[in-house]
RODO-2510 file (C-alpha; in nm, 4 decimals, decimal comma):
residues 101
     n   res          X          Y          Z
     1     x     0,3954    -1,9472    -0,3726
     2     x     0,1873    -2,0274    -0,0881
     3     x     0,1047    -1,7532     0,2228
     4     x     0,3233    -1,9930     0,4302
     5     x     0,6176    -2,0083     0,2155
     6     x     0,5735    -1,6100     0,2202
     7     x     0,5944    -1,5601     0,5689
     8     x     0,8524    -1,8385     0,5734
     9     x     1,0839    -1,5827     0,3312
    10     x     0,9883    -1,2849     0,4662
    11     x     1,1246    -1,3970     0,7897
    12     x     1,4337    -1,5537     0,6965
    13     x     1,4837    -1,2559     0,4647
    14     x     1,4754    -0,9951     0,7516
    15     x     1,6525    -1,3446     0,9744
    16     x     1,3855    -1,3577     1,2172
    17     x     1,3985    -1,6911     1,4173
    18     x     1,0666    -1,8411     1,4528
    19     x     1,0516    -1,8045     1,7932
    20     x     1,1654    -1,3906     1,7664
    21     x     0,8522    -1,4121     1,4842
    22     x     0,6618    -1,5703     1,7959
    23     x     0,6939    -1,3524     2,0403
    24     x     0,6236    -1,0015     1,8019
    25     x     0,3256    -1,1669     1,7342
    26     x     0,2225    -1,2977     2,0372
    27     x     0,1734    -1,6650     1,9485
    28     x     0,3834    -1,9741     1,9629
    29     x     0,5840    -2,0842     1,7818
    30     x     0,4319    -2,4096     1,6867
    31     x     0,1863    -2,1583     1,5339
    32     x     0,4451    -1,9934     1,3095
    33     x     0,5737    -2,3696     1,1884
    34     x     0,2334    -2,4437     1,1593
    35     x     0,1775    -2,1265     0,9249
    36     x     0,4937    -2,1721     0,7198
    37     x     0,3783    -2,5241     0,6529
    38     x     0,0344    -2,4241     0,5887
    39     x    -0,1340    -2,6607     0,8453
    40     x    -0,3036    -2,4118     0,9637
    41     x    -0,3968    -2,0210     0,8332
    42     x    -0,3232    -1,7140     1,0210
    43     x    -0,6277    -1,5158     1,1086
    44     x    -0,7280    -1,1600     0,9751
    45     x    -0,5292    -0,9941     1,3034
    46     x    -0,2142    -1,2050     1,2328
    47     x    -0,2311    -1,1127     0,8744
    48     x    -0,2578    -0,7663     0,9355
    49     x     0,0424    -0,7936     1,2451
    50     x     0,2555    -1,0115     0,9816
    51     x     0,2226    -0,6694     0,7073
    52     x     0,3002    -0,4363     0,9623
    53     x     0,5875    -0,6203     1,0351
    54     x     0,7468    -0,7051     0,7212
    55     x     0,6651    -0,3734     0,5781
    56     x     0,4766    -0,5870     0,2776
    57     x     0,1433    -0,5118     0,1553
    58     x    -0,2022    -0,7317     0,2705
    59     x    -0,2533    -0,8004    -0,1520
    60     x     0,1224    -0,8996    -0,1682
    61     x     0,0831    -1,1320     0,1778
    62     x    -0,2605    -1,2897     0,0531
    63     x    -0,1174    -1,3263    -0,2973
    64     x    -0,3101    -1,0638    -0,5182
    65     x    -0,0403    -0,8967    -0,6461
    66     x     0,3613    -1,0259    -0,6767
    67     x     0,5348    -0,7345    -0,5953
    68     x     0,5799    -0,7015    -0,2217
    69     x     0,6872    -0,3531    -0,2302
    70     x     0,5619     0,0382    -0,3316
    71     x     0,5270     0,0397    -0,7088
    72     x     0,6252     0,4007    -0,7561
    73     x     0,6609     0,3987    -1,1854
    74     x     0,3462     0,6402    -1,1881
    75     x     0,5229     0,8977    -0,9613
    76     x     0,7188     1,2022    -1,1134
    77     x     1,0934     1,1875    -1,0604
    78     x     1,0192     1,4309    -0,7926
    79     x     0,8469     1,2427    -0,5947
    80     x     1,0217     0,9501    -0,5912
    81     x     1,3012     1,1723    -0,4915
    82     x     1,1122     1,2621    -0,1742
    83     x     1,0182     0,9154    -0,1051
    84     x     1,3666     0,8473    -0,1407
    85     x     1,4745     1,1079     0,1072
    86     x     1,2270     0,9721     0,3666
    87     x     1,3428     0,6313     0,3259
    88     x     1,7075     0,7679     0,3883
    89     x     1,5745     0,9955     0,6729
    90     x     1,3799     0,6904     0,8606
    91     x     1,6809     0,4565     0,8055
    92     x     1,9051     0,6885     0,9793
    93     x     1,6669     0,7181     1,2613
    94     x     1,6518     0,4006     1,2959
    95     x     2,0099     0,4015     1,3193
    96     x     2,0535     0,6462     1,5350
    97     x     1,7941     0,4918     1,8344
    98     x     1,9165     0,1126     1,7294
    99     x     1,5662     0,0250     1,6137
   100     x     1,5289    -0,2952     1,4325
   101     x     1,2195    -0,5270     1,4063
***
């Protein structure tokens, strides 16, 4: 899979419209149509903005590595429990302010 057909995913998957994309990143959105058909490469800063806001790792964006999120099978049960809690505790957060990206 190519980095544009990535971000192209990634933003359908979360249903960003190009344009929405766009404006978070502060770029046109010729440029994101450009990226998703891989005319033309984001640069590092992009990259990095594109992570941040599909909560994927840089090695999962760029194509190192295929899983896009945590792997967590070396943590004890415990832990994952905590992670779990915090993922429970920042969803309803997120909930309660109506944040969404």
């Amino acid at each position: 899979m190519t980095l544009g057909d990535k971000i192209k995913n990634l933003r359908i998957g979360k249903k960003y419209t190009q344009t929405f994309l766009a404006k978070e990143l502060g770029i046109t959105k010729a440029m994101i149509s450009a990226y998703e058909k891989n005319t033309r490469k984001p640069s590092t800063n992009i990259i990095l903005k594109l992570c941040d806001l599909f909560n994927v790792s840089l090695d999962y964006l760029l194509g190192k590595e295929n899983d896009k999120y945590l792997n967590i099978s070396s943590l004890t049960d415990n832990q994952i429990k905590i992670i779990n809690s915090l993922i429970t505790e920042f969803k309803n957060n997120n909930k309660k302010h109506n944040f969404t990206l």
